[in-house]
N, C-alpha and C positions, 0 to 999 in steps of 0.2 A: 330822648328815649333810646335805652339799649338799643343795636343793630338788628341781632341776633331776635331781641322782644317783639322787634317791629317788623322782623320777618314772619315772626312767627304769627301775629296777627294778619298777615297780608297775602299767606297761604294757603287758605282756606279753597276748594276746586268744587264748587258745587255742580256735582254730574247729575242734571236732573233727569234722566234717565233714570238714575238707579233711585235718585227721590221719589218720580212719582211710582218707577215700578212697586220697590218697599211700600208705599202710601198705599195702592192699590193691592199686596196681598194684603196686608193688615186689614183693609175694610172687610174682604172677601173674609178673612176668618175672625175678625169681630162679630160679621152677621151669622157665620154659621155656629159659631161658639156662642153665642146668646141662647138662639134654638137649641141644641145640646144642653144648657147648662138651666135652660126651663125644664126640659124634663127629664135631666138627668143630676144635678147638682151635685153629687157626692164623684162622679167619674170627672166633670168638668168642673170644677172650683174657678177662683179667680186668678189662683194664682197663677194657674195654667195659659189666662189671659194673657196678663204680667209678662211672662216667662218668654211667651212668644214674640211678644211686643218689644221686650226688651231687649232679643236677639238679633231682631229685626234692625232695630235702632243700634245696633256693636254694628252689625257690617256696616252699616251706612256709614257710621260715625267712622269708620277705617278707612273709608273708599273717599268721602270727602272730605275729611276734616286736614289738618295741618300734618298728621302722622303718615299718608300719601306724598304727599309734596317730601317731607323732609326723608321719607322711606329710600330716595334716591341718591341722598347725601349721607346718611346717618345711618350705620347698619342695624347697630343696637333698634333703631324706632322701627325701620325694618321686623325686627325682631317682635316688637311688643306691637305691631300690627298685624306678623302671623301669628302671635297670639290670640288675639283676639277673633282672626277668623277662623282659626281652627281650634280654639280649646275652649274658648267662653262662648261664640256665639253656637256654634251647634246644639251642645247638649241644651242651652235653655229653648231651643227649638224644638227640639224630642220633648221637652221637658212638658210642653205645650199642646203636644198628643195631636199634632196638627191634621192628622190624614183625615178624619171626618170633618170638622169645622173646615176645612180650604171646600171642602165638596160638598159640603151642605151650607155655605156661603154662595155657591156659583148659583146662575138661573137655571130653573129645574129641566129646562130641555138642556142645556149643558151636562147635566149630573145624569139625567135617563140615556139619554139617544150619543151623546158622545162619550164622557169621560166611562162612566158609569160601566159599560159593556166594555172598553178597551179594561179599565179597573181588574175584572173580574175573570180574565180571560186567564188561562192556567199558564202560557205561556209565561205572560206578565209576572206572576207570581213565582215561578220558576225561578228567573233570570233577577226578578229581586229578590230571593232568595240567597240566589249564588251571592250578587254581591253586597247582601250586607251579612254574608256569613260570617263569624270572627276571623278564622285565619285571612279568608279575600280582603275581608275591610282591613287590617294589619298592614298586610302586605301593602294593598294599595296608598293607605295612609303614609306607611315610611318609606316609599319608593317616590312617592309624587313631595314628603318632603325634604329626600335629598337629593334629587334630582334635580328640581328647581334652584335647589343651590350651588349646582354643580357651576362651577365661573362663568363656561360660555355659555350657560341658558339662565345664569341669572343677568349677563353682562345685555343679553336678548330680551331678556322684559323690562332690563334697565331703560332702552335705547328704543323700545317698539311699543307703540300704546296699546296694540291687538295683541301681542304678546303678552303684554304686562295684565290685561283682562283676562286672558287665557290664564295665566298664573292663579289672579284669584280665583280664577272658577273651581280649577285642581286643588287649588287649597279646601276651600268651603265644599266641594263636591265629597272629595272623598276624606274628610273630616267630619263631614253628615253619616258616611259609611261607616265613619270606625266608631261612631257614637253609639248610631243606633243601637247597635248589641246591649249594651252600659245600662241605656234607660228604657228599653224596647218597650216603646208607645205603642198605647192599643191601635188598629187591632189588630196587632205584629202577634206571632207565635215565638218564644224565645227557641234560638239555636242549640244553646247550652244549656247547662244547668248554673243558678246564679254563684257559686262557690267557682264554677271555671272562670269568671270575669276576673278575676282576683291575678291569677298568671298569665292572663291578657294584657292586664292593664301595668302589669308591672315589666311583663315584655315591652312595652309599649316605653314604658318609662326608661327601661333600659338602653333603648335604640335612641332615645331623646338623649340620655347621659352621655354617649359612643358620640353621639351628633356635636351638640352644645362641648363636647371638651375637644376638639378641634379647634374653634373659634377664643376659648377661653386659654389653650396653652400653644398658641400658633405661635412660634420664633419668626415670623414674616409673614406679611399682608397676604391673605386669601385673594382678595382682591383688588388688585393691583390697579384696576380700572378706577377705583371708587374716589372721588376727589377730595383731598386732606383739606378742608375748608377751617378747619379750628373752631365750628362753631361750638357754641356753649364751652370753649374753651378745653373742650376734647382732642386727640392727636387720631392717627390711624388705626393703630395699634391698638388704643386706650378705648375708641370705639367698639374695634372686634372684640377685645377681651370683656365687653362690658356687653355685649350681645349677646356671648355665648353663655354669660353669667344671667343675664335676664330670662334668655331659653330653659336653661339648668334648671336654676330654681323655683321661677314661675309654672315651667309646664309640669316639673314633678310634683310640684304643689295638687296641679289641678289632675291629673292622672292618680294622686293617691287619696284624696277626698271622697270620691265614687267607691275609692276600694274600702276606707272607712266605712262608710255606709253599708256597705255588703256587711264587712263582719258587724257592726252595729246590729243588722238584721239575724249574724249567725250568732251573737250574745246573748242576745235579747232572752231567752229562757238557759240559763246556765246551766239546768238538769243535763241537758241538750249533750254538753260538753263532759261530761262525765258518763257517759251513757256503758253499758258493759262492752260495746267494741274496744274500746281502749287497753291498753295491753297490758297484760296482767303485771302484780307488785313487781320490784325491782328485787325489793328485799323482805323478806319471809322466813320464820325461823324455822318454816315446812319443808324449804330447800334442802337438794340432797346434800352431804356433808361436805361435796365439793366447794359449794357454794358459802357455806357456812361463814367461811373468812371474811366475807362482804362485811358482817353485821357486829363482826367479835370487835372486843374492846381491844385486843389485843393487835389488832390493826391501826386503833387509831392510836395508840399509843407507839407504834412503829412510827407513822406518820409523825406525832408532835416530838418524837426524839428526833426525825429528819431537821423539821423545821426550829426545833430548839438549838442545834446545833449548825446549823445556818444562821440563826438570832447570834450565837456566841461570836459567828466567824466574823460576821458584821461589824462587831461590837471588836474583836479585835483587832482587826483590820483599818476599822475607821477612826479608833485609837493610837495605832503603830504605822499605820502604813501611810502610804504621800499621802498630799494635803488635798490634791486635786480630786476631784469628783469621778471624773473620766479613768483616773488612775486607779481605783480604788470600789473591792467590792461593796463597802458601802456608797456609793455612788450610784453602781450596776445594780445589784441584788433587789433593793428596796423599792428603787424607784423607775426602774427601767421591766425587770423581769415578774418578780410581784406585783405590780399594779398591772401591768397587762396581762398575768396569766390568772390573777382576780377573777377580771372579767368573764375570760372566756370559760374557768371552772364553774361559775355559778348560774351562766347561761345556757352552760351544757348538761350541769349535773345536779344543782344545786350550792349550797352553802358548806361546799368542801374545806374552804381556809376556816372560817371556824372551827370547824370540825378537826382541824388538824394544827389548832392555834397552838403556839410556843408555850406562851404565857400560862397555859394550863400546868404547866409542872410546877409552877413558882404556888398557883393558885392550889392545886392539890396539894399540896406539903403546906400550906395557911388554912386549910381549911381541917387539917387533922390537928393544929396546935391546939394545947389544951388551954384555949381562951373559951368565957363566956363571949357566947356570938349573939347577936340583937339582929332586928329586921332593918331593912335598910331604911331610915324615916323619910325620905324623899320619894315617892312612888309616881314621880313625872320624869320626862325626857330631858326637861330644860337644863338639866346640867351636862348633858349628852351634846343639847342644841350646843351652850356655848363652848364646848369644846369645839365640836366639830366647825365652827364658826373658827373659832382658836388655830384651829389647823388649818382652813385656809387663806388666814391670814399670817399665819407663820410662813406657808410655804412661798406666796409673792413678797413677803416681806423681807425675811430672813435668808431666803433661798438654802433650806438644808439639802437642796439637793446636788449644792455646789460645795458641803462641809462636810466632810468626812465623819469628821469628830462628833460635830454638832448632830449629824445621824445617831453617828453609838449611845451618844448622851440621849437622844428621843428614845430607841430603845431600850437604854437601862430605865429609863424613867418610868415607863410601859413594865417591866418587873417588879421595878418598887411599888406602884401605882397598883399592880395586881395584884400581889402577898398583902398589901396594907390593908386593903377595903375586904376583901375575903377571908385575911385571921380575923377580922371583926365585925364581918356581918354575916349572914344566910344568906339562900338565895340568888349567888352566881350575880350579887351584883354590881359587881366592877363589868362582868359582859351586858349586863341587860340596861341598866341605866347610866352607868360612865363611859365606857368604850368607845371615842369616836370611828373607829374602825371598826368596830361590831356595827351600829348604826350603819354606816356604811354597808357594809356586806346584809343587814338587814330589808333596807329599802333594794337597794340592788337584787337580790334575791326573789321577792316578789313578782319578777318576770322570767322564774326558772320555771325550766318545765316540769321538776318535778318535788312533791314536799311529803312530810311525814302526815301520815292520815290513820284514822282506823279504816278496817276491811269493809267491817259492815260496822253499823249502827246501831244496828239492831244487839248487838255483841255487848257494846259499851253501855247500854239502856238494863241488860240486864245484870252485868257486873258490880260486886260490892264491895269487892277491895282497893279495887282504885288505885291500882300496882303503877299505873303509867307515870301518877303524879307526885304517890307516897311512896312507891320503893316498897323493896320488899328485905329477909332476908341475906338474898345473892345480889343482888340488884339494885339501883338507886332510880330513884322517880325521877323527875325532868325538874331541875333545879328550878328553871324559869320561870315555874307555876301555871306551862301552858298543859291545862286539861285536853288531852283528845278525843273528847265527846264534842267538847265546845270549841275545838282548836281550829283555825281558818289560816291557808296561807304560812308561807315562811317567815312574819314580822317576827321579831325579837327570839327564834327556833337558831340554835346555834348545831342543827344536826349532831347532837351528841349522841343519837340513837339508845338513849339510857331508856326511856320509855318502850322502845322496840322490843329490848333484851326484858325490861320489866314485864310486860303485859302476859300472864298468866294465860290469857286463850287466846295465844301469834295473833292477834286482832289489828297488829299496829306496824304498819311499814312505811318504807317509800315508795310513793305512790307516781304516776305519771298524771299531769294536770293542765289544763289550756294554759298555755303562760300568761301571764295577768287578771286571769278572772278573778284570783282572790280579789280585785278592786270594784266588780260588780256589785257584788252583798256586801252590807253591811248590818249582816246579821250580828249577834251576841257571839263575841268572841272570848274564848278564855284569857284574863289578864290583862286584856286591852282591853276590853269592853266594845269599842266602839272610835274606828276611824276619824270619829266628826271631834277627837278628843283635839286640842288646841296644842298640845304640846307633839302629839305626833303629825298632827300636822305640818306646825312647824319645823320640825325635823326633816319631814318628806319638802319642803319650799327648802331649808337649805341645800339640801341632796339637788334638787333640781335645779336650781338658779346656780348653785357653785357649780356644776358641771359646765355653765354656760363660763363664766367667771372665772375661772381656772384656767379654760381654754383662751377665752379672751386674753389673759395677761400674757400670753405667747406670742401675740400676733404685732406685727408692728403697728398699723393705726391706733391702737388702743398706747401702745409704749409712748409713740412720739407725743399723744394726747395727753398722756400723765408728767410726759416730761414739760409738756410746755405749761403743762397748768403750775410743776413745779416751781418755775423761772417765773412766773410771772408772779406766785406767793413770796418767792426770795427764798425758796427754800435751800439749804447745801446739800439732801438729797432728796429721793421722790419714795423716802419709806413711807411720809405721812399720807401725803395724797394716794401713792397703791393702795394703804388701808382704807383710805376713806370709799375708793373707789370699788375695793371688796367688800367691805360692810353695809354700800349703799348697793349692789348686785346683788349678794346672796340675804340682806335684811329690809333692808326698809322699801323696794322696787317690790319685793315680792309679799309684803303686810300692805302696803298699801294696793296690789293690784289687787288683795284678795277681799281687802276690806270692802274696797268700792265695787268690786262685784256681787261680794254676797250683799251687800245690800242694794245696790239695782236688782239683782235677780231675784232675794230670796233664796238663794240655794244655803244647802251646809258645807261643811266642810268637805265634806265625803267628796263632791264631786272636783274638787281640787287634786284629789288624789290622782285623776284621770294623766295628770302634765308628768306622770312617775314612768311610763316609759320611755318618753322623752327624752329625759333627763339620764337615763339607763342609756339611749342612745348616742347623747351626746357622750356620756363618761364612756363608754366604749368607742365610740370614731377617734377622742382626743386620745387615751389611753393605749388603745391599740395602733397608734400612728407610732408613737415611741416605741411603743414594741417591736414592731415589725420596719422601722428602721435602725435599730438602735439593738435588738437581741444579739447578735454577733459578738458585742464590746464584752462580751460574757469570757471569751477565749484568750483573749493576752491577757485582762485584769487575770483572769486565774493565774494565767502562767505565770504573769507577774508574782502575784502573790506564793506560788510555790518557788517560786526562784529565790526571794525573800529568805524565805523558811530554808534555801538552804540545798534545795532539788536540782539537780542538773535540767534544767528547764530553760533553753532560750526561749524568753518572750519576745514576741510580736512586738515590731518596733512602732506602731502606730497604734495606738489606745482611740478605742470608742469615737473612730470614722461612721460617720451615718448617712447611711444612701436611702432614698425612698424609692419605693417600688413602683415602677407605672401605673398597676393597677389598684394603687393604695387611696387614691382620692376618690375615686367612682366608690370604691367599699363605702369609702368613711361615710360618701352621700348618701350611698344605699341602705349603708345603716340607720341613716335618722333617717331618712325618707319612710323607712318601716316602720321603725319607734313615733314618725308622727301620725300615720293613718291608725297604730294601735289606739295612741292617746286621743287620735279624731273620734274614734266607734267608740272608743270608752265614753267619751264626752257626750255624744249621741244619745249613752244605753242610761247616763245616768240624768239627764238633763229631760227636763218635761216641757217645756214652754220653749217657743221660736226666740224670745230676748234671753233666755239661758244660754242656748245652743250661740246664737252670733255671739254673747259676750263670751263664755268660755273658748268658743270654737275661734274667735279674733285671736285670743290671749296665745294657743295653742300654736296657730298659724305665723302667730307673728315669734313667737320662739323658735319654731322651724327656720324661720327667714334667716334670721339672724344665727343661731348653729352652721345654715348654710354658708352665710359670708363670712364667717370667724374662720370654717376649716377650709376655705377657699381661699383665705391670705396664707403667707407663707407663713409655718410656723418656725418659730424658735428652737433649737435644736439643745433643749436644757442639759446640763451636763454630760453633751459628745464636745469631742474637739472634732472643727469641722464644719 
């Protein structure tokens, strides 16, 4: 028998103290939770039983099981034992609404003549008051636990057994304090208002993040005391950093689950979120004339001459100029500066790069040839899907982001690709059904805050011209066929604001909107119809899996894995296995999770759509890492290239050095950490039964996990030298 296995069998510390004491509250609120739950059944259920019982059973299971014993050697187990007494067992003890059953368990001269009078006296209620207020529980909570891990008083519980008792108590004591607020069991009075839990618990998360990345990026042993035993084949180091990753991502897990649930609760009626406090249009053609520029087409065609002549520079540059990536604006421009400033325009403002897309001038000038034009006869996504599939298998396969050329050539392809399909169809649909970059910016957009709406409703109900969608006169309707009576959300809306300037009574602007509610209803939508449709579906499953997927191919354990699987096929290089290992991530992982859910659960589709912030999250942590190490390399490729051209211009003699910023990994966590309590309350608001919610609410959790460890390995620095 393994050493290591046989320890671990043989360290087992049964404190029967703490067994029979747990034995004995369990009974005590078994008996009084019976009485309650006869005549109150809808306040007491069972699961409140459960709930109790089972917290019960987490400390015990911490204080005597093998995770005790080895908590002395192993910091990481450490770690996942103060997990468990301060993150999982508390709340299921609130959860349990223990204060009446513990007291109506006792013997009734106990509950009259002792407990019952002390209970009631206002002092008591005071001084619990104060401390389980939010900020006191806060404080208490993240002072008792960095304290305890401060060396010499963790080196003191190490070494002392009243010590090391003392410890759990501070854990579990004031881990009951920072709870309560969260779940505030009857008959507690809440402190707050349940919308403040929300920047509690995410302070809360934050102090954990500041905590857990100490241990996760210490260049030497925190504690030096701790004996290097090699068991399970770990080092010192490989321990701490595996700690502080356990802390990381377990406790942010469970600090933003609670917070789902809150918004779940502020979902739940979506009127709610649209209410008239919300601050009035953006864009209105009421504005005084100052304003007026916002809306004019004359702007965006400013805009798509910028960005058309950024496509050309591209294009020439990654024709003419060095071969190298790093050298070379198409290296920079495309895939460094555009993809992270993607992000952050359509999280802040909406669907600006469409709006401001190149490829429209190629498309304008095909759409006036005097061809007969026909409708597009494909009226689904799937040729959308396999591009965008296409693309991210091009990008691990081929690396254009290390070809210059092979950039320019993507580009002009995206020209000819857009004059061809719009001199010969109606309809704008090279953007609406071919475009894997519209797609893109499509699902992405969905979580902006703000979209094109009418004012009132009431406007469009009585309207008969129908100017937003036919055009008028001066004016053209909204190519895309999306009606604004019926219109939801930013899907397949390329902000062209043609409808804005169309609408005959200013009825139609940009509106300010909860970001992601379009994923609540799935009311009748114009030209979509209806979310639960299989092909947008599938579209929103690759948008989301490739975010995961994309990232993954940067990380080493994923590299060194594709390379061994290569050697051991006999491959001469690992383009076959990367694809397979892309098309089995962003296709087949994610048809089959969804297959086997909707049919365990019965759900539709609709409720898959929940994993779409997520996915938004991950493509911004991974996208915005490049960014914000890598924007700088903008300044000698220029100069390079003006020097080129001929400019008295010394360039910068080191091209596209990439530093990362200290606080750039806590962001990236922070980022998903939010995009997964979104896609939790979405899951929540749209799921009706307990085995819906565990099966989607797993799927959901277990992509979190995994996001987490992908942006926690080091990433690959694609086209910096460096």
């Amino acid at each position: 028998m393994n050493d290591s296995f046989q320890l671990l069998l043989t360290s087992w510390n049964p404190d029967w103290v703490a067994i029979v004491g747990a034995l004995a509250i369990c009974l005590v609120y078994v008996r009084g939770w019976k009485g309650l739950h006869r005549r109150q059944p809808e306040k007491y259920p069972t699961y409140r039983l459960w709930s109790f019982i089972t917290g019960i059973g987490i400390i015990v299971l911490a204080i005597v099981s093998p995770l005790d014993t080895f908590a002395n050697v192993l910091l990481q187990v450490h770690m996942a034992q103060h997990i468990l007494l301060m993150m999982v067992a508390p709340p299921l003890l609130w959860i349990g609404w223990p204060a009446l059953p513990l007291l109506c368990g006792l013997p009734s001269t106990v509950q009259k003549k002792w407990l019952g009078p002390y209970l009631a006296s206002k002092n008591v209620h005071s001084i619990g008051r104060f401390f389980v207020h939010p900020i006191t529980a806060l404080v208490l909570f993240t002072v008792s636990t960095w304290a305890w891990h401060y060396p010499s008083a963790y080196k003191l519980a190490l070494s002392n057994d009243l010590w090391h008792t003392i410890e759990h108590f501070c854990f579990i004591g004031t881990a009951l304090l920072f709870w309560f607020p969260v779940v505030s069991p009857e008959p507690s009075t809440p402190s707050w208002p349940t919308w403040a839990l929300i920047p509690y618990l995410l302070a809360a998360d934050i102090l954990n993040t500041i905590f857990s990345a100490f241990f996760s990026f210490a260049n030497e042993p925190i504690y030096d005391f701790y004996p290097d035993l090699g068991l399970f084949g770990t080092t010192l180091m490989r321990d701490q950093a595996a700690a502080g990753a356990i802390m990381w991502v377990a406790s942010s897990a469970l600090f933003l689950i609670p917070v789902a649930v809150i918004l779940r609760g502020m979902l739940t009626n979506k009127e709610n979120l649209e209410s008239p406090a919300l601050p009035k249009p953006i864009i209105q053609s009421k504005k005084p004339r100052r304003t007026r520029w916002l809306y004019s087409n004359a702007l965006r065609t400013c805009a798509q001459s910028v960005m058309f002549l950024l496509a050309i520079t591209v294009i020439c540059d990654g024709l003419l100029g060095p071969e190298l990536g790093p050298l070379n604006l198409a290296g920079i421009l495309p895939w460094i500066w555009w993809r992270g400033l993607v992000i952050i325009a359509i999280l802040v403002a909406g669907n600006v790069f469409c709006w401001a897309c190149p490829f429209m001038f190629v498309r304008s000038i095909a759409t006036k040839l005097p061809i007969t034009k026909t409708r597009w006869p494909l009226r689904t996504k799937w040729i959308a899907v396999a591009l965008f599939v296409l693309w991210l298998l091009m990008y691990e396969v081929l690396s254009p982001w290390s070809s210059p050329a092979f950039t320019a050539w993507i580009v002009i392809g995206y020209f000819v690709a857009a004059f061809c399909i719009d001199a010969l169809f109606t309809g704008a649909a090279f953007c609406k059904w071919v475009c894997p970059i519209g797609q893109f910016h499509f699902v992405l957009s969905m979580v902006s805050p703000f979209e094109i709406a009418a004012l009132k409703k009431s406007t469009c109900a009585s309207c008969t011209t129908q100017d937003c969608i036919q055009g008028n006169v001066t004016h053209n309707g909204c190519e895309l066929e999306l009606f604004i009576p019926t219109k939801q959300g930013n899907l397949d809306c390329t902000f062209c604001l043609d409808c804005v300037r169309a609408c005959p009574h200013d009825n139609v602007s940009i509106m300010p909107t909860f970001p992601a509610s379009d994923l609540l209803d799935d009311d009748f939508r114009g030209s979509i119809r209806s979310l639960d449709r299989n092909d947008y579906t599938a579209l929103m499953l690759v948008f989301v899996f490739g975010a995961f997927a994309n990232a993954a191919g940067m990380i080493a354990p994923i590299n060194n894995a594709i390379d061994a699987v290569s050697r051991w096929l006999g491959a001469s290089s690992t383009h076959l296995v990367t694809a397979g290992f892309i098309l089995t991530s962003v296709f087949i992982v994610p048809t089959i999770l969804l297959y086997c859910i909707k049919k365990a659960t019965q759900t539709s589709n609709h409720v898959a759509w929940s994993l779409v912030p997520l996915g938004v999250g991950m493509w911004a942590s991974h996208l915005l890492f490049h960014f914000f190490t890598s924007y700088q390399s903008i300044m000698p490729v220029t100069q390079r290239a003006l020097h080129d051209l001929g400019y008295a211009v010394a360039p910068t003699q080191i091209w596209g050095m990439a530093s990362s910023p200290e606080w750039l990994l806590q962001g990236e966590l922070f980022l998903l950490g939010i995009s997964f309590l979104a896609s939790f309350a979405i899951c929540l608001r749209l799921t009706t039964t307990l085995q819906q919610r565990v099966s989607w609410g797993t799927a959901i959790a277990l992509l979190f996990v995994a996001g987490a460890w992908i942006l926690l390995q080091p990433m690959q620095m694609r086209g910096m030298i460096g």
